[in-house]
DRENZADO-433337 format. One line per 8 residues: number of its first residue (from 1); their letters; for each residue z, y, x of N, C-alpha, C. Coordinates in pm, whole numbers. Example, Ala and Ser with C-alpha at 12.3 -4.5 7.8 and 13.67 -1.06 7.14 Angstrom:
1) AS) 780/-569/1319/780/-450/1230/780/-330/1320; 708/-225/1285/714/-106/1367/787/3/1290
END
This chain:
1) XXXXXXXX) 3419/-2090/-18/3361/-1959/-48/3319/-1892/83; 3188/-1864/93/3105/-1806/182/3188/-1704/247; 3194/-1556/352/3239/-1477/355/3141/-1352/375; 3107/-1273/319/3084/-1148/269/3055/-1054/424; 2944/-1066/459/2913/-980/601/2779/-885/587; 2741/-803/668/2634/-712/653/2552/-802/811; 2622/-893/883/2499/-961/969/2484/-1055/891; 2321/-1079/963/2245/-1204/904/2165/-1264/1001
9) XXXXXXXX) 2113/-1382/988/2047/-1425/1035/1877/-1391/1014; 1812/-1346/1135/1660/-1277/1086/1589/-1353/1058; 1546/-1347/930/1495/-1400/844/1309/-1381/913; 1277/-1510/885/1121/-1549/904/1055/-1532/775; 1036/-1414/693/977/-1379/554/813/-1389/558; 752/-1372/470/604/-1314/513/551/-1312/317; 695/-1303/217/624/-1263/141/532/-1078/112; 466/-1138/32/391/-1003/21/457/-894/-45
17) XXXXXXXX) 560/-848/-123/640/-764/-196/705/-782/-310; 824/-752/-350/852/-671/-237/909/-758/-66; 915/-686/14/877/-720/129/968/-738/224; 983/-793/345/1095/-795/438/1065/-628/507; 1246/-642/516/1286/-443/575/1408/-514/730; 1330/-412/786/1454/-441/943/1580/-430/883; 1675/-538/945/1769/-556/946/1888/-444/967; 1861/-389/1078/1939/-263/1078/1897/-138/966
25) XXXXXXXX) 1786/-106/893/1792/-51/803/1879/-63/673; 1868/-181/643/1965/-225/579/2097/-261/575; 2140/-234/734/2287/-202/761/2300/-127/756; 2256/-27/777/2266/145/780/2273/206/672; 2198/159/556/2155/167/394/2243/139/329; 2333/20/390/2448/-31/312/2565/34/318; 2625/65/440/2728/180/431/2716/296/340; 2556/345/396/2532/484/294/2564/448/117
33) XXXXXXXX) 2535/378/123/2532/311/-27/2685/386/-101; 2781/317/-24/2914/339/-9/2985/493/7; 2911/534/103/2958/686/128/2847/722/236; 2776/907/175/2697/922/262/2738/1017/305; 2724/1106/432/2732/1158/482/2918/1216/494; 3011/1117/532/3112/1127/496/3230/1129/375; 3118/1157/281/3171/1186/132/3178/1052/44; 3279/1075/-24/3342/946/-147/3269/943/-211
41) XXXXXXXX) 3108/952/-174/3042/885/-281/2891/843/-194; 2837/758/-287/2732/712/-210/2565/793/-216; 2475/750/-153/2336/793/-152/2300/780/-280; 2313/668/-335/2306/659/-463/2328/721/-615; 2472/779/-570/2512/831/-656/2498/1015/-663; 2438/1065/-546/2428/1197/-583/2309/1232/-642; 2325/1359/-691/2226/1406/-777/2093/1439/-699; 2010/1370/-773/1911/1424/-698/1846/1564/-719
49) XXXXXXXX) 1908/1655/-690/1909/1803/-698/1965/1863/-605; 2071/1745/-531/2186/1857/-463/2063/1884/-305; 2171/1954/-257/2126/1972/-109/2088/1818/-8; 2203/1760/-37/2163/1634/72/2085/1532/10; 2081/1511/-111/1924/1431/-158/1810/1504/-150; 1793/1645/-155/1648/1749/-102/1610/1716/0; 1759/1727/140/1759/1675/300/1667/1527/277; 1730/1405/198/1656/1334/197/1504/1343/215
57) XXXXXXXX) 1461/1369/97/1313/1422/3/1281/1480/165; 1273/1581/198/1277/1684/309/1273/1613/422; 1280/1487/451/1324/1479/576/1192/1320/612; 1188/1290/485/1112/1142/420/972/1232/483; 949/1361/363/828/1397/422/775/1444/531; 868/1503/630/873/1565/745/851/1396/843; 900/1301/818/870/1173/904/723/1166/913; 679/1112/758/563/1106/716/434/1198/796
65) XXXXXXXX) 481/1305/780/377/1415/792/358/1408/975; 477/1345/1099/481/1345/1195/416/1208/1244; 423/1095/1187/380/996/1167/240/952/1162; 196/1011/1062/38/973/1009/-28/1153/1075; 19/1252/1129/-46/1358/1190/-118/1424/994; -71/1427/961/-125/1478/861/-133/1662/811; -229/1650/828/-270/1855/854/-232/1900/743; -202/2057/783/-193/2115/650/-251/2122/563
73) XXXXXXXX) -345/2065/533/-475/2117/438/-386/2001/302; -271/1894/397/-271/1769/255/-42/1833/241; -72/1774/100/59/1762/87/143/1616/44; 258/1641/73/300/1491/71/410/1523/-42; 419/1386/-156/503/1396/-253/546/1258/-304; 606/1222/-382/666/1097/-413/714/1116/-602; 669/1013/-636/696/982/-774/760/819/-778; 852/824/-884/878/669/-905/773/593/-989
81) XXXXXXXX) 777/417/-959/662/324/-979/619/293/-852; 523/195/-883/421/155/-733/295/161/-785; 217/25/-716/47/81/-770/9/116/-841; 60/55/-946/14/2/-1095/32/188/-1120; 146/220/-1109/190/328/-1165/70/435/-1080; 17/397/-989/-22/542/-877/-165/536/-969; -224/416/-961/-366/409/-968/-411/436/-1166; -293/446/-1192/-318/470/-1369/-310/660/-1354
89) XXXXXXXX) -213/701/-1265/-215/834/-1245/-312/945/-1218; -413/876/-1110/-481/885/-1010/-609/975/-1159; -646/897/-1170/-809/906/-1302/-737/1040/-1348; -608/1060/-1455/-615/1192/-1496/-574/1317/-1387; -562/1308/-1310/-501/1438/-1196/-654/1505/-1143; -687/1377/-1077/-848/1392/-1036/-932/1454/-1125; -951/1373/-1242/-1078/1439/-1302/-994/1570/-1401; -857/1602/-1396/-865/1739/-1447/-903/1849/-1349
97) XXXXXXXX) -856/1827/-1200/-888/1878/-1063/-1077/1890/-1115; -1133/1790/-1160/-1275/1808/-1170/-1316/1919/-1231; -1256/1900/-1376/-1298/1966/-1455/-1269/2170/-1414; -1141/2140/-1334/-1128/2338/-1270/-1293/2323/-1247; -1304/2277/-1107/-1403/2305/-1038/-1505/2286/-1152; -1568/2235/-1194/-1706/2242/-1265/-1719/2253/-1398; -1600/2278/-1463/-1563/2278/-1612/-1646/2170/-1671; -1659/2014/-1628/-1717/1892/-1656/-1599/1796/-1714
105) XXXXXXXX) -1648/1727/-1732/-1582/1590/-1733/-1566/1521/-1628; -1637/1483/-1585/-1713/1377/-1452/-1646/1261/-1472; -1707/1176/-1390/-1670/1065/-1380/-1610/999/-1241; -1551/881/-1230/-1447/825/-1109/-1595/656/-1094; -1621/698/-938/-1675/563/-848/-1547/486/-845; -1530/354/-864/-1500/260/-854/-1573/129/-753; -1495/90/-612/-1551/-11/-508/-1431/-124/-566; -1479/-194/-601/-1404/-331/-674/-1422/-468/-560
113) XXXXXXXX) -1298/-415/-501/-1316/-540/-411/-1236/-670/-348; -1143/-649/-492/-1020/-743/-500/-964/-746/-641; -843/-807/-637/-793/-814/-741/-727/-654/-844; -677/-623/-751/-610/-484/-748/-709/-349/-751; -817/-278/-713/-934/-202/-724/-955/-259/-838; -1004/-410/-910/-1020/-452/-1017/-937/-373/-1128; -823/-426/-1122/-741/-356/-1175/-710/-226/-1225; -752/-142/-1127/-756/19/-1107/-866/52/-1198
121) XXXXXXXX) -1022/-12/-1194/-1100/39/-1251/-1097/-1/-1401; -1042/-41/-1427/-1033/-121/-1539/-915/-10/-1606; -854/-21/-1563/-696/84/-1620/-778/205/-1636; -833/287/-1547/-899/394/-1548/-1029/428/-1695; -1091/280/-1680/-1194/275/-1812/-1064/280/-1969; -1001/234/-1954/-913/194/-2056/-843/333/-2096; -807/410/-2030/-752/525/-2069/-853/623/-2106; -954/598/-2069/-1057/721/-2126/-1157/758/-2043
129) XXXXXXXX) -1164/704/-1920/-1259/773/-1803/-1363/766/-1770; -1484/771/-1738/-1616/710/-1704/-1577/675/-1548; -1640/523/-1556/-1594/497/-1472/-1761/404/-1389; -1762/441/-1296/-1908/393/-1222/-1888/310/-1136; -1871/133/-1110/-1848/30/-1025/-2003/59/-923; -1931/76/-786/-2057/136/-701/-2058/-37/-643; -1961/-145/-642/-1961/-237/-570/-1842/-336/-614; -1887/-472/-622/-1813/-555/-714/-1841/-676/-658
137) XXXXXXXX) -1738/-773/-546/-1755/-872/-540/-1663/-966/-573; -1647/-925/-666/-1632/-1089/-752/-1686/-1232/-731; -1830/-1160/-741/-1939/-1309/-728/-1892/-1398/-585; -1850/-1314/-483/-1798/-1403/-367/-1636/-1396/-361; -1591/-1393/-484/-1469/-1461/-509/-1385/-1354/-425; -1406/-1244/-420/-1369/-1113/-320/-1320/-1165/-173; -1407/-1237/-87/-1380/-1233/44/-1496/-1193/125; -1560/-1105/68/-1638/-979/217/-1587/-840/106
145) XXXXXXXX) -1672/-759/210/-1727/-632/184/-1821/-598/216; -1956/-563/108/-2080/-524/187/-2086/-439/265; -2135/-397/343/-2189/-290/445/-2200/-139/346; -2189/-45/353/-2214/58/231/-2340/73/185; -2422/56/276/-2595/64/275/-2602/-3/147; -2514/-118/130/-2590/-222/-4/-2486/-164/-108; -2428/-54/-142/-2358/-19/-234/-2442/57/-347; -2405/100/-471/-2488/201/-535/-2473/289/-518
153) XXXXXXXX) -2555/403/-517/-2561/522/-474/-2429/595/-573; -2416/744/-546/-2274/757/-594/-2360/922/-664; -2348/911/-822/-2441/1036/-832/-2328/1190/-769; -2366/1277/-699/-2325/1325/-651/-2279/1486/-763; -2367/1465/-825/-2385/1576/-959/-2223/1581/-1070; -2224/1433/-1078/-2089/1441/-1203/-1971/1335/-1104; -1966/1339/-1041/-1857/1206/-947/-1733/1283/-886; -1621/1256/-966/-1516/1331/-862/-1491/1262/-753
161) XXXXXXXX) -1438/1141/-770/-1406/1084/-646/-1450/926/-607; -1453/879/-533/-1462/734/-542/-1351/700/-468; -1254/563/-521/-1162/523/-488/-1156/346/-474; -1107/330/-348/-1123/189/-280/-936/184/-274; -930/41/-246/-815/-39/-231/-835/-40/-46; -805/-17/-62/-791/29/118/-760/-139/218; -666/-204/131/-625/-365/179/-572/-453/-19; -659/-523/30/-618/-579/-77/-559/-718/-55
169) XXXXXXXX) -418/-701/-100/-365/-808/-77/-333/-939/-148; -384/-946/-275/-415/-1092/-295/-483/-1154/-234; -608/-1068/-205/-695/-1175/-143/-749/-1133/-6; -658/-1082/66/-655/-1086/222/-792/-994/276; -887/-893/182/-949/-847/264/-903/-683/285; -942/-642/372/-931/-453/424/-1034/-445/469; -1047/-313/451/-1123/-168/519/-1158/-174/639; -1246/-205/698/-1177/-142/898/-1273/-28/889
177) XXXXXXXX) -1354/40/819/-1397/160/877/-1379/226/707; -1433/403/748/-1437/458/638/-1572/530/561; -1592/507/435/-1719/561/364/-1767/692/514; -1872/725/515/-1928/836/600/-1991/925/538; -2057/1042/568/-2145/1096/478/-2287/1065/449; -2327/953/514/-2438/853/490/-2395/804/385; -2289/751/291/-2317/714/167/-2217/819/64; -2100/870/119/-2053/979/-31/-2056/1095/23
185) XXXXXXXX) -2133/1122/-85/-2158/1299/-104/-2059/1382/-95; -2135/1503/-25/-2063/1587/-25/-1961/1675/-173; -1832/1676/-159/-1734/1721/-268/-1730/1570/-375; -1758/1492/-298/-1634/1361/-356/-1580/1325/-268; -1455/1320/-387/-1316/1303/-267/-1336/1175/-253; -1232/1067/-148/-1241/955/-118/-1037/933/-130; -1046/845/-242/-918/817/-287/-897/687/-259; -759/635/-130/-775/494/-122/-620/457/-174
193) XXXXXXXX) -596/349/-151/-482/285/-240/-430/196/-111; -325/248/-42/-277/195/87/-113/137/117; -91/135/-37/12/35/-100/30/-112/42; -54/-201/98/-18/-268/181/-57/-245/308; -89/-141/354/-121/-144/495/-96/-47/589; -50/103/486/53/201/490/99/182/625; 70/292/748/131/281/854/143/178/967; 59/98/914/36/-66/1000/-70/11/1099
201) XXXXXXXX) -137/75/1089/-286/148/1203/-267/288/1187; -311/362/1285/-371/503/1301/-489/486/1223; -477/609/1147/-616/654/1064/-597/822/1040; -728/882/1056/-771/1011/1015/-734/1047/893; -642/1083/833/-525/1150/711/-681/1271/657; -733/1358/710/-851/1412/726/-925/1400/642; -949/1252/672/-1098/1212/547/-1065/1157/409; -934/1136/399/-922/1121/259/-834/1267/158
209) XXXXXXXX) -960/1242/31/-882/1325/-69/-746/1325/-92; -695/1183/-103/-576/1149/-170/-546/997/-114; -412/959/-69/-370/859/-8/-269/823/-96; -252/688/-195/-152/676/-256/-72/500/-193; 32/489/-215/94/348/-198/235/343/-233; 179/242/-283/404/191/-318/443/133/-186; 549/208/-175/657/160/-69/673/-7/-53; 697/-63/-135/768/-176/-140/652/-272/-48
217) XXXXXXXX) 565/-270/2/502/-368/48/558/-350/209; 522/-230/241/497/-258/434/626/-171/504; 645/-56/370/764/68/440/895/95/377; 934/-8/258/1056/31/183/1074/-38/82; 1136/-10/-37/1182/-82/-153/1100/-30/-279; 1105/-108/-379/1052/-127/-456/1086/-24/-547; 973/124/-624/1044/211/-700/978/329/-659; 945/318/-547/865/454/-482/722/452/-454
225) XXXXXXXX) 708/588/-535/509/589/-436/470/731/-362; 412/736/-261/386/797/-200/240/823/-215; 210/958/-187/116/1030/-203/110/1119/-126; -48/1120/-64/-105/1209/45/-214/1273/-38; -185/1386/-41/-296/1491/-150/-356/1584/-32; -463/1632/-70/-538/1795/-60/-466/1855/-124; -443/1946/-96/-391/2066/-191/-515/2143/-244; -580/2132/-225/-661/2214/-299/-723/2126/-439
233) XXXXXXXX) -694/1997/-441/-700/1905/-548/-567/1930/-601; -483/1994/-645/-353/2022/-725/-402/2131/-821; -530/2203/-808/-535/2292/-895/-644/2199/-960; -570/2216/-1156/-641/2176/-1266/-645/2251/-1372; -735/2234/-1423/-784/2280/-1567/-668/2332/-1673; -609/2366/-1774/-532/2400/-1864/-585/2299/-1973; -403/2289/-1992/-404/2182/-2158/-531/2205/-2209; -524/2301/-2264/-626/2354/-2365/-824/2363/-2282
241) XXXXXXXX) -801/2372/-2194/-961/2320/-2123/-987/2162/-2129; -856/2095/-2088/-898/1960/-2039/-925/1905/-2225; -861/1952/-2393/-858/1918/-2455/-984/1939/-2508; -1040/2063/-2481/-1141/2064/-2511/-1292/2011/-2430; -1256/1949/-2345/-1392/1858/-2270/-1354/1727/-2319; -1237/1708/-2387/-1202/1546/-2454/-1154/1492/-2319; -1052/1555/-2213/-1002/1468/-2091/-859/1442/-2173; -815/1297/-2165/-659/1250/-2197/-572/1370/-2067
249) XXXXXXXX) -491/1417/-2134/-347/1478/-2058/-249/1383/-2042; -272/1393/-1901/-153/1339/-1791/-11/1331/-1857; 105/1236/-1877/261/1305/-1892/301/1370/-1817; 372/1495/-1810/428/1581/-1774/513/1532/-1594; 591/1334/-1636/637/1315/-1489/536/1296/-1393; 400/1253/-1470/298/1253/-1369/190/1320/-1302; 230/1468/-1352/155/1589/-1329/165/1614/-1179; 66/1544/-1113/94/1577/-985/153/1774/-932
257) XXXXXXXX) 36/1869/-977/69/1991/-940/261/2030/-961; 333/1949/-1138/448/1963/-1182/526/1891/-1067; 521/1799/-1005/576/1730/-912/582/1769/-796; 494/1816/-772/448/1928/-587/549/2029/-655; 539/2132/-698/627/2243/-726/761/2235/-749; 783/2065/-796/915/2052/-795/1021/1962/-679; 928/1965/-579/942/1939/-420/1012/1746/-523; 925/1749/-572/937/1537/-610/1060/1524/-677
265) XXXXXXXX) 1144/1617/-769/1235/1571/-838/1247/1665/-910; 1095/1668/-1030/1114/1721/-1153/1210/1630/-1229; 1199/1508/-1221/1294/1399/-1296/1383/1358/-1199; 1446/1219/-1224/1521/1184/-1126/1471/1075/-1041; 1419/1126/-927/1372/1032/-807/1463/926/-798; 1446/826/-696/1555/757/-692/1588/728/-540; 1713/826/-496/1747/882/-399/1772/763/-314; 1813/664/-358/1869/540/-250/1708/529/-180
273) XXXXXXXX) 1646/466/-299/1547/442/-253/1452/516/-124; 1427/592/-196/1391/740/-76/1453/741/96; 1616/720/28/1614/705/176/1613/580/277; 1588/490/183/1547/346/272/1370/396/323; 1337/461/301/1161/479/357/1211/610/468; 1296/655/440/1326/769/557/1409/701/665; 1482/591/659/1522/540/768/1449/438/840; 1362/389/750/1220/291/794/1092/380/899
281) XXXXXXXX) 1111/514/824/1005/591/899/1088/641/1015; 1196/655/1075/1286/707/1168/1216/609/1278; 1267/502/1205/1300/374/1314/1139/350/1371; 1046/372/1287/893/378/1372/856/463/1440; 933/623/1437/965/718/1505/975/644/1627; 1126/611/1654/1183/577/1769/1137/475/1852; 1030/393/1758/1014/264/1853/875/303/1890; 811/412/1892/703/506/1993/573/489/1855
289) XXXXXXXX) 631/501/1720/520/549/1611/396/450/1589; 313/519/1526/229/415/1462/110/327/1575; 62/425/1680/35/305/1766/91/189/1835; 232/213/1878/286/137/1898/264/34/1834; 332/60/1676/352/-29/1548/165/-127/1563; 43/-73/1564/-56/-96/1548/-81/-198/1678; -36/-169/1809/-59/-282/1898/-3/-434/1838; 133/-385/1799/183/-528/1775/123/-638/1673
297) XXXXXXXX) 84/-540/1534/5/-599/1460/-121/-688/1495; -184/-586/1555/-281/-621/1600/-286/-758/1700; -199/-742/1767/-154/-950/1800/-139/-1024/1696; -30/-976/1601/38/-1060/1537/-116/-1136/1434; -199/-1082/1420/-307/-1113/1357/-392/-1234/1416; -431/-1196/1516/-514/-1220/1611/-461/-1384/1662; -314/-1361/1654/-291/-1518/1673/-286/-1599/1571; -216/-1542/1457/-243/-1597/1337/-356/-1645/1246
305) XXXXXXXX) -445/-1564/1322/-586/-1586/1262/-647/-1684/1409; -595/-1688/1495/-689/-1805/1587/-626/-1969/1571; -515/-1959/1549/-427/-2076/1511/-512/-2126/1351; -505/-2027/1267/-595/-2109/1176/-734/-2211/1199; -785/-2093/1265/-920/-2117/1289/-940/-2230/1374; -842/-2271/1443/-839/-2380/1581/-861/-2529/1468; -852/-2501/1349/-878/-2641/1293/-915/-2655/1168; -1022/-2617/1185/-1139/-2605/1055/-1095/-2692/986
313) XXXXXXXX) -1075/-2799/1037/-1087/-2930/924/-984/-2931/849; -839/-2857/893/-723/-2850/821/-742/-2750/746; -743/-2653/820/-721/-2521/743/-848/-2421/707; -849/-2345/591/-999/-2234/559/-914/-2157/545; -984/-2034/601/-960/-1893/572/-1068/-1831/500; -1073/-1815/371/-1190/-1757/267/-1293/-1641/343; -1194/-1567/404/-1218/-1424/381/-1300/-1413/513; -1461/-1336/546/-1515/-1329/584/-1447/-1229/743
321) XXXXXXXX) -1480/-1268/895/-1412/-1234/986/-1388/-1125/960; -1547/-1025/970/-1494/-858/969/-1399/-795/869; -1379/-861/751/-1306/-760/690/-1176/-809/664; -1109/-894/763/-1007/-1027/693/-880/-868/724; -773/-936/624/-681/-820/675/-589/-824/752; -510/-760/860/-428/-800/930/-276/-768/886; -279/-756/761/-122/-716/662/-96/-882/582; -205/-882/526/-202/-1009/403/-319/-1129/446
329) XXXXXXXX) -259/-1271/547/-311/-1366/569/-371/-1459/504; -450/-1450/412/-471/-1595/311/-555/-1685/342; -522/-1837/340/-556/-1941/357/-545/-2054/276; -646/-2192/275/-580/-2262/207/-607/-2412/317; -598/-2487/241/-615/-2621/338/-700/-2676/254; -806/-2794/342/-906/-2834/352/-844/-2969/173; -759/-3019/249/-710/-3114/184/-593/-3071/97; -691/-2979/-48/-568/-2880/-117/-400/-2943/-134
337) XXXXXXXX) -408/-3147/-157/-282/-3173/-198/-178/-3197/-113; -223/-3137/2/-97/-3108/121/-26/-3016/88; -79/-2894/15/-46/-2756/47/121/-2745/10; 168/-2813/-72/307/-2827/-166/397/-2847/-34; 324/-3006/32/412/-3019/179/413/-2921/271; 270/-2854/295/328/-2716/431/406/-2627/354; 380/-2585/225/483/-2505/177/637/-2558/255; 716/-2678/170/830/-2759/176/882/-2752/322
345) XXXXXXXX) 771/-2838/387/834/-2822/549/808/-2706/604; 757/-2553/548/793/-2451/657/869/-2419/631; 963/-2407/497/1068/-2332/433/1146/-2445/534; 1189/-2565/573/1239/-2643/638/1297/-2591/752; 1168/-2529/806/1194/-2469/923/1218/-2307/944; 1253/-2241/818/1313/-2150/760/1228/-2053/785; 1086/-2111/770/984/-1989/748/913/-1992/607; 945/-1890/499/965/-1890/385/853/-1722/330
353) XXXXXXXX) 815/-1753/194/729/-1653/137/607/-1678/161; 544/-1810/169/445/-1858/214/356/-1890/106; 401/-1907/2/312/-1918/-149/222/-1827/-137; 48/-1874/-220/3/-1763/-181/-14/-1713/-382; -104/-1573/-410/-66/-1513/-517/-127/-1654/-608; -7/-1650/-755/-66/-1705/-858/-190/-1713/-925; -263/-1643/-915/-487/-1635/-955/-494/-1689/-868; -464/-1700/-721/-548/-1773/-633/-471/-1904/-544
361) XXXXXXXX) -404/-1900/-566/-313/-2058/-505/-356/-2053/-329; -313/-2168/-282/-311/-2151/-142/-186/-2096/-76; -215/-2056/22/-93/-1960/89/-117/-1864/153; -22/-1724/171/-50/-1626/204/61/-1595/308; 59/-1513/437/119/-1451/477/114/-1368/530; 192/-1298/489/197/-1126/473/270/-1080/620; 241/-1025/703/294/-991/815/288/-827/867; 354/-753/743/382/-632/739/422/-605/861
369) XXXXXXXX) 529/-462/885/538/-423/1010/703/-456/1045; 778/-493/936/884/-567/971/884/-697/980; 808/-776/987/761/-906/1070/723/-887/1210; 841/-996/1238/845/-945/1402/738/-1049/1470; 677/-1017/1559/584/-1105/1627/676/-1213/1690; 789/-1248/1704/848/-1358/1742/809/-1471/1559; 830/-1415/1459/853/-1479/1364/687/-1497/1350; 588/-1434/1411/467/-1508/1375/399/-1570/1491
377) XXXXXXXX) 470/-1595/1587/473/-1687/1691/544/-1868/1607; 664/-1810/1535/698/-1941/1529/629/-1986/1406; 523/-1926/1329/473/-1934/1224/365/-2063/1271; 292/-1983/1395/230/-2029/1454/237/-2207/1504; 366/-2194/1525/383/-2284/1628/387/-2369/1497; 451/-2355/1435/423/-2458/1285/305/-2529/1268; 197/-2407/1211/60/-2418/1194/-8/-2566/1277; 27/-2496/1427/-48/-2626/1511/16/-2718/1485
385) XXXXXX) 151/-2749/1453/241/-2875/1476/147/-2974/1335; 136/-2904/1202/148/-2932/1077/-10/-2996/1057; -121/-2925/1160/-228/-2998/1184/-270/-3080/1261; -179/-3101/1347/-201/-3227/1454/-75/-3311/1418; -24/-3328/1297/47/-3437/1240/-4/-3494/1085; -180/-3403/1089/-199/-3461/942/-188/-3628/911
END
């Protein structure tokens, strides 16, 4: 019988979510678990009402807000769920926010440029929404992104917002720049979905309406979503307005404005959770914040993506250079009926989470911001070994 310790050996992960968390977070997490803040009972178990789960809540957003520089103009809040849950939310908050302003309906732009944006627009049509696909590559099996120039125009008259997948991680492409006012009009918001890439780069908090992501990919556990709002998008329409333009009403836990007012625990948040993203956001604090965090990535990519590339004949990377992502790696091999063996022998060499998503086979690796660049050094060192022993 094994013996029961809080050390481990650091794990070489690179699945995509939920996701590898620093080691010391999870020592730290684990005591709390047990007893927090001195008291016979754990993080877990207090109410999320009292004072020191608020401190939590309170302290999550105060990281956040120091972190990403995020101005007053946005507010920061948290609901339980992840994408699935943010991006089904997203369509009724917005277009009741529409309907204040213009007593319309309007409709939600949709940039479809993965599996997940797929997804979103689709959920969004399904509940009731008009929904306008400005850009859809499917046809190239989603590995570019056009230029915006080749997008459809976005009617500026009835459009609340247009909303992109910011990184999409099935299929390994991201964002590197943002819509401009050369293609969305003025008073549409720009809603992205940053579920995997969350804090991996500096970005202008500024230009987006609304910033949503589940924790569980790059900053925490699985259960939480985070949200970067305007406040001035919290004011909506009344039951009785939105019923009468025929807009579906939001549930009550997902009323964004009900959730802001109730500083994120109209219901019951889930406090453990919460504070595994507040000790995740500490620790990026301390280790000199998101540029820091963004240099390292930014290697960790760069080698990972030249090691592929060093051997065409073994290995393809689908996804077109400019937009490849530096969160979610996907590749496959030339000679698909190897792929089972690099799977087998990297787990061998105890580099593991290498499957890539079920729709698309291959392999993926995910090299969030708790992937340490030693572990995608030895990823590396694999890579070359595994193609100069085909």
């Amino acid at each position: 019988m094994s013996v029961r310790t809080l050390e481990r050996e650091e794990p070489n992960y690179f699945g995509a979510g939920p996701a590898l968390l620093p080691t010391s977070v999870l020592q730290e997490a684990a005591y709390d678990l047990i007893s927090y803040q001195g008291e016979n009972l754990g993080v877990g178990e207090i109410s999320h009402r009292s004072k020191p789960a608020i401190q939590v809540i309170d302290d999550t957003k105060a990281h956040l807000k120091e972190l990403m520089n995020i101005p007053d103009t946005h507010e920061v809040f948290f609901i339980q769920g992840g994408g699935t849950n943010g991006f089904s939310t997203i369509a009724y908050n917005l277009i009741a926010n529409y309907a204040k302003k213009t007593g319309k309906k309007g409709k939600a732009a949709y940039a479809v440029t993965g599996s997940w944006s797929k997804k979103a627009a689709e959920e969004a049509s399904r509940l009731g929404f008009d929904v306008d696909v400005v850009v859809n590559t499917k046809d190239s099996k989603f590995t570019t992104i056009p230029e915006y120039s080749e997008w459809k125009s976005i009617d500026k008259e009835s459009t609340a917002y247009l909303y992109v997948c910011d990184n999409e991680t099935v299929h390994g492409v991201e964002f590197h720049s943002v819509p401009g006012s050369d293609y969305l009009p003025e008073g549409v918001e720009l809603v992205a979905d940053m579920s995997s890439n969350i804090l991996s780069r500096e970005i202008d908090v500024s230009k987006y309406g609304l910033i949503m992501a589940g924790a569980q990919k790059n900053i925490g556990l699985a259960g939480l979503t985070i949200y970067i709002m305007k406040k001035s998008l919290l004011e909506q329409a009344s039951d009785d307005e939105l019923r009468a333009l025929n807009i579906p009403l939001v549930p009550i836990a997902f009323h964004y404005p009900t959730v802001v007012s109730n500083n994120s625990a109209y219901n019951t948040i889930p406090i453990f959770t919460c504070h595994i993203l507040k000790l995740v956001l500490a620790k990026v604090l301390k280790e000199g914040g998101v540029s820091a965090i963004e240099k390292i990535n930014n290697e960790k990519a760069k080698i990972l993506y030249t090691a592929l590339d060093k051997y065409p004949n073994v290995y393809k990377v689908p996804v077109k250079t400019d937009v490849r992502s530096k969160m979610n790696v996907v590749f496959t091999l030339v000679d698909n009926e190897r792929e089972a063996a690099f799977i087998s022998e990297a787990a061998e060499q105890k580099l593991t989470g290498l499957k890539g998503h079920r729709s698309v086979g291959g392999m993926r690796a995910s090299i969030y911001n708790a992937v340490t660049l030693k572990s995608v050094e030895l990823l590396v060192d694999f890579i070359n070994k595994f193609a100069e022993n085909k």
